[in-house]
C-alpha positions in Angstrom: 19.8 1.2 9.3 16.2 -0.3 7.8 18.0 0.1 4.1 21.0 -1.7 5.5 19.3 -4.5 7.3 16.7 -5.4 4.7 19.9 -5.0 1.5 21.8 -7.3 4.0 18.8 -10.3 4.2 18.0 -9.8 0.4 14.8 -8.6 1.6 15.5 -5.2 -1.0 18.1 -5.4 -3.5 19.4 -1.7 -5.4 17.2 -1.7 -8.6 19.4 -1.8 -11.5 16.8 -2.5 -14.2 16.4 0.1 -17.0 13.4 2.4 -16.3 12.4 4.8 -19.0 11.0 8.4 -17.9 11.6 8.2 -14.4 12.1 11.1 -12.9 15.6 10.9 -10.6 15.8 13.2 -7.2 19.0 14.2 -6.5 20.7 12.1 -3.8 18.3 9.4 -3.8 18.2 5.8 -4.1 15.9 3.3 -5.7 15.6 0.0 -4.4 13.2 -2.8 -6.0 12.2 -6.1 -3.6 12.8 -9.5 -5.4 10.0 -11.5 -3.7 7.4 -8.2 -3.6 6.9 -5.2 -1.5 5.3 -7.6 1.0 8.0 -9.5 1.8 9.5 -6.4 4.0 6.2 -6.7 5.7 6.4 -10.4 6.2 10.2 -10.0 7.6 9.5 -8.0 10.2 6.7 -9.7 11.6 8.5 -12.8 11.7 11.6 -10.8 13.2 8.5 -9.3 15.8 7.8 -12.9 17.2 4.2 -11.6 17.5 1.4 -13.9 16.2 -0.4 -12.7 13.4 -4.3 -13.1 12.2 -4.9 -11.8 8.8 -8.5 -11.3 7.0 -10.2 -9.9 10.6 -12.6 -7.4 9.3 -12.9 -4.9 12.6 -16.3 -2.9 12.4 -16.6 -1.5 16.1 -14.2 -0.5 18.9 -15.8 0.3 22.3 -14.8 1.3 26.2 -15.1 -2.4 28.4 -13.8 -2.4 31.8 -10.6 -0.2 31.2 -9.7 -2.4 27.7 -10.5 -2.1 23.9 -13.6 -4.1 22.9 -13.0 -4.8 19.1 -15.9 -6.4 16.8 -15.2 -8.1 13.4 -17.3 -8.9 10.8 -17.1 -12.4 12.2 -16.3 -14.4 14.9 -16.6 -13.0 18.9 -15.3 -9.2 19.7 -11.6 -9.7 21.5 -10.7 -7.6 24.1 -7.1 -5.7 24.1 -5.0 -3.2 26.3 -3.5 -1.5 23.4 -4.8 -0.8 19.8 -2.8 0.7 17.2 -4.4 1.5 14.3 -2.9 2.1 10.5 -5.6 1.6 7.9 -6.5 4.2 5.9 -7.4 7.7 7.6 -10.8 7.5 5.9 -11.5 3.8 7.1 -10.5 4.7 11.0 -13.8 7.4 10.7 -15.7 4.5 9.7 -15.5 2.7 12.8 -18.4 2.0 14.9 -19.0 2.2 19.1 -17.4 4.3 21.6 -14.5 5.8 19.0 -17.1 7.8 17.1 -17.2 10.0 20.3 -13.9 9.3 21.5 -12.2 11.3 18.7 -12.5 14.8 19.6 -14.0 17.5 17.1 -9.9 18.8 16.2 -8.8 15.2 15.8 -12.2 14.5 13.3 -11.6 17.7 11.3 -7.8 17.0 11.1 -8.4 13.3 10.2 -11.2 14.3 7.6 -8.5 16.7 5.7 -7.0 14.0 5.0 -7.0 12.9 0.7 -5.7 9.8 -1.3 -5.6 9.4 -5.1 -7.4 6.2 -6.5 -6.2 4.1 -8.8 -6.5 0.6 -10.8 -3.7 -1.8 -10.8 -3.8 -4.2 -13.8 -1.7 -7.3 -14.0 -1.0 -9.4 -16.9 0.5 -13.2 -16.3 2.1 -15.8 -18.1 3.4 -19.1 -18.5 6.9 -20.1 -18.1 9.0 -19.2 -20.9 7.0 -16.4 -22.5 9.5 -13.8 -24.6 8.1 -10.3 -24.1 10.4 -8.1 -26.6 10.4 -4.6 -24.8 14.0 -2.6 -24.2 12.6 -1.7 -20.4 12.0 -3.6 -17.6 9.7 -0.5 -16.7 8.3 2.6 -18.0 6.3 5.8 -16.8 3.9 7.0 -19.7 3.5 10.9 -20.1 0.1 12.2 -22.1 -1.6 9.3 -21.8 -5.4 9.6 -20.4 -5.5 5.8 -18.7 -1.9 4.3 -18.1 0.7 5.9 -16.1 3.1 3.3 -15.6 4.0 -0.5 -17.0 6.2 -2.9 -16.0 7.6 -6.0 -16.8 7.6 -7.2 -13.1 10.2 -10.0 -12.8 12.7 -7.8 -14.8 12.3 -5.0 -12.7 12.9 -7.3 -9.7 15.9 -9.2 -11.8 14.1 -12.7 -11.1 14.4 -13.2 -14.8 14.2 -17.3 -14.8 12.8 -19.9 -17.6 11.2 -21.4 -14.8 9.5 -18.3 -14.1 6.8 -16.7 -16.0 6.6 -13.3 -16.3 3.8 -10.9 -15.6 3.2 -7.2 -16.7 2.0 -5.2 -14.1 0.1 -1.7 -15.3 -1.1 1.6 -13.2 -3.5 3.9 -14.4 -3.4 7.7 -13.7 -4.8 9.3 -11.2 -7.4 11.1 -13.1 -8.5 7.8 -14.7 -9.0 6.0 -11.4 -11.0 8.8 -9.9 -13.3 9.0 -13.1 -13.9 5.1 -13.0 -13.8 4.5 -9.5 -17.2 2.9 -9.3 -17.3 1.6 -12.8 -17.9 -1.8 -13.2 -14.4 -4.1 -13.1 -14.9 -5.8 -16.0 -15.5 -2.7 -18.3 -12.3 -1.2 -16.5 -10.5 -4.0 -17.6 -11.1 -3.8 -21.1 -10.6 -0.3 -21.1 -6.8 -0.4 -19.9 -5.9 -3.2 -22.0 -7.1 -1.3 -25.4 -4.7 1.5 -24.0 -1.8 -1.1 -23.4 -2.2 -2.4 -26.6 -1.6 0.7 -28.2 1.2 1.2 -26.5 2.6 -2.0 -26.2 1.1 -3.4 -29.6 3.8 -6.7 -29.7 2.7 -8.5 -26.4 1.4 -11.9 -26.3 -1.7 -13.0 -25.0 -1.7 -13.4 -21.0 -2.8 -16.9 -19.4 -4.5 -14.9 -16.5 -5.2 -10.7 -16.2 -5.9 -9.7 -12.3 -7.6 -5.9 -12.2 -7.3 -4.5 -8.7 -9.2 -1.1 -7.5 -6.8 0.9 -5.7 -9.4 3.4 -3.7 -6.3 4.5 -1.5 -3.3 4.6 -3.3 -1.2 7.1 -2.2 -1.6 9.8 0.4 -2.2 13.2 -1.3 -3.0 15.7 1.7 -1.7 14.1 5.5 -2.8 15.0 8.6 -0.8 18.4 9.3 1.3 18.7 12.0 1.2 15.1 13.1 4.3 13.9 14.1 3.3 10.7 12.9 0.7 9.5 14.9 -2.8 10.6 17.0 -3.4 9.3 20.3 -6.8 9.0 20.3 -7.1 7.7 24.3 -4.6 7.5 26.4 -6.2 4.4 29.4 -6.2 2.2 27.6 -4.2 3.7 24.5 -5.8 4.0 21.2 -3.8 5.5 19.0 -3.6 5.4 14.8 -0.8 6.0 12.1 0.7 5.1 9.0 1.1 7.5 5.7 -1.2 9.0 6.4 0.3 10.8 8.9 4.0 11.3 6.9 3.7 10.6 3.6 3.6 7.6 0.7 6.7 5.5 0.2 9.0 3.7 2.9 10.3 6.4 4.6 6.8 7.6 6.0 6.1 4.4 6.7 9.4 3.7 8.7 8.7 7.9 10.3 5.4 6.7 11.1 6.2 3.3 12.9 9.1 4.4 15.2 6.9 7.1 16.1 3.9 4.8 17.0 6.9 3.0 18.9 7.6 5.4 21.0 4.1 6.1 22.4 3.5 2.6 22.9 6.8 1.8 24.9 6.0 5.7 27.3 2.3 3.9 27.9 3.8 -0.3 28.6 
């Protein structure tokens, strides 16, 4: 029913590009969003009516007269009756204030199992009308000790436009992102793009190159046996999730958020 709703709005569209060395599982279906993976985000919090403050850095959450004290970096701690949780497993056991001895010695052992594969994410943009003269609108690379995948990105979403300028997005491997994880940025850089040049000798020079670390990327190890979520504390509920808990790609998200749904709605 999520597939069906978002295909319906345009939100996700069936991906019909050509992707070289993709590995197909049977039964399965790829789907590719037009505007970026955040627009699914972005539709159902509008669809949520809930308002919504991004950029709040949360460092502490304490016990205050039965609610949730929760301290940003800046501004004045808020107080809540519920907090749901769903940043990285690692970044929840760096919380400060009460929920360092609110989690319980099972949950911090199960939660510290937890294991993500880093990775850099290169893109590559251009100005309007750029020709970039590859068969694929993707491609996964096999034997290669930095790049694992490359992309033409507005082919792969079939936003192909002269208006529109393209961009080449570009993952490293796993191992390459764990070897240069705290490498400095600007070496990284340089680094991929000698390897994409080898591989993709004929393209032209970008107007703008973005390097993004990746430290969590994709879940590698969940929490076992988790059903998709931890109650933490049950008055007033604190309670965490995400893929963590399931696994990486929409599905675990989606298994993870109905189940969060249904422990919030058996606490309201």
């Amino acid at each position: 029913s999520f597939y069906e709703e978002l295909l319906s709005h345009g939100i996700l569209q069936q991906l019909t590009a050509p992707i070289e060395g993709m590995v197909e599982k049977k039964g399965s279906c790829n789907y590719v969003a037009p505007q970026g993976i955040s627009s699914v985000v972005k539709y159902y919090l509008k669809q949520s009516g809930a308002d919504v403050f991004y950029e709040q850095h949360v460092t502490h959450i304490s016990l205050r007269d039965g609610k949730w004290e929760v301290f940003r970096k800046t501004g004045p701690p808020e107080l809540f009756d519920i907090v749901i949780l769903t940043m990285p497993v690692p970044q929840i056991l760096h919380l400060q204030g009460d929920i360092v001895n609110i989690i319980n010695e099972s949950q911090k052992q199960q939660l510290e199992s937890v294991s993500y594969s880093s990775r850099y994410a290169l893109g590559l943009f251009y100005e309007a009308g750029t020709w970039i003269d590859v068969p694929w609108a993707a491609q996964y690379i096999t034997n290669n000790p930095c790049i694992r995948f490359i992309s033409i990105d507005n082919k792969k979403r079939n936003i192909e436009s002269p208006e529109i300028g393209p961009s080449v997005v570009v993952h490293t491997t796993v191992t390459f992102g764990s070897e240069y994880l705290n490498s400095d940025p600007t070496e990284v850089q340089q680094l991929i793009l000698s390897y994409l040049e080898r591989i993709v000798p004929s393209l032209p020079k970008p107007s703008s190159i973005k390097c993004q670390k990746w430290r969590y990327s994709e879940v590698t190890k969940a929490v076992p046996n988790s059903l998709g979520q931890m109650i933490l504390h049950t008055q007033p509920l604190l309670v965490c999730g995400g893929d963590g808990f399931t696994h990486s790609n929409f599905d675990g998200c989606i298994d993870s958020a109905m189940s969060l749904a249904e422990v919030v709605k058996s606490h309201l």
